[in-house]
C-alpha positions, 0 to 999 in steps of 0.5 A, a space after each residue: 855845805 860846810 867845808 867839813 863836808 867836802 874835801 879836795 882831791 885832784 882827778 887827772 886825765 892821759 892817754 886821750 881821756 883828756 879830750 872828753 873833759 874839754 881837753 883839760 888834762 888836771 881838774 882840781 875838784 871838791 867833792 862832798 864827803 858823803 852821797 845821798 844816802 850818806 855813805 863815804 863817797 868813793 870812786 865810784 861815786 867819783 865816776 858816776 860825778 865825772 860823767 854827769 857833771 864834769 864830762 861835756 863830751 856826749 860820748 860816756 861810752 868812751 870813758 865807762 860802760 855799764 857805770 863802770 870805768 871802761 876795760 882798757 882804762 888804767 886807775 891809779 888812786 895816788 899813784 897806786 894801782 886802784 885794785 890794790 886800794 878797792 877799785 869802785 869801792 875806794 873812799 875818796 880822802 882829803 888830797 887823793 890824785 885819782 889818774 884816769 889812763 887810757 890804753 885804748 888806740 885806734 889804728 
């Protein structure tokens, strides 16, 4: 893959999330600028990526359900809201820091 073909961003972890990435709270990750079908990647992209790919835990449906980010987990796409940049839809550009926040406790 030629590295016009891949960029660079940061996805980080809090909140417990942490724990279901082999306890690493920063992951610095290079992506491919395009999926297979040769659209932009996105975060939704990004999501499906850190399930299958990064996430070592066997427990997804702490982190997504239905292939979605899970409702109590909070997006921000460089420090931003992600509903205010497309949510799943956002394309992943050259140096984003992607913030996957839980706010779901057990008690």
């Amino acid at each position: 893959m030629a590295s016009e073909n891949i960029i660079a961003i940061t996805v980080e972890f809090t909140g417990g999330l942490e724990m279901l990435f082999s306890d690493e709270r920063k992951h610095k990750l290079l992506v491919p600028t395009k999926d297979d079908k040769g659209n932009a990647v996105n975060i939704g992209w990004l999501v499906h990526h850190l399930v299958e790919d990064v996430m070592k835990d066997s427990r997804k449906e702490m982190f997504v359900l239905d292939g979605h980010v899970r409702p109590g987990i909070l997006v921000l796409i460089n420090d931003a809201d992600w509903e205010l940049e497309g949510e799943a839809s956002y394309a992943l550009q050259p140096n984003d820091n992607i913030l996957f926040v839980s706010t779901l406790h057990g008690g």
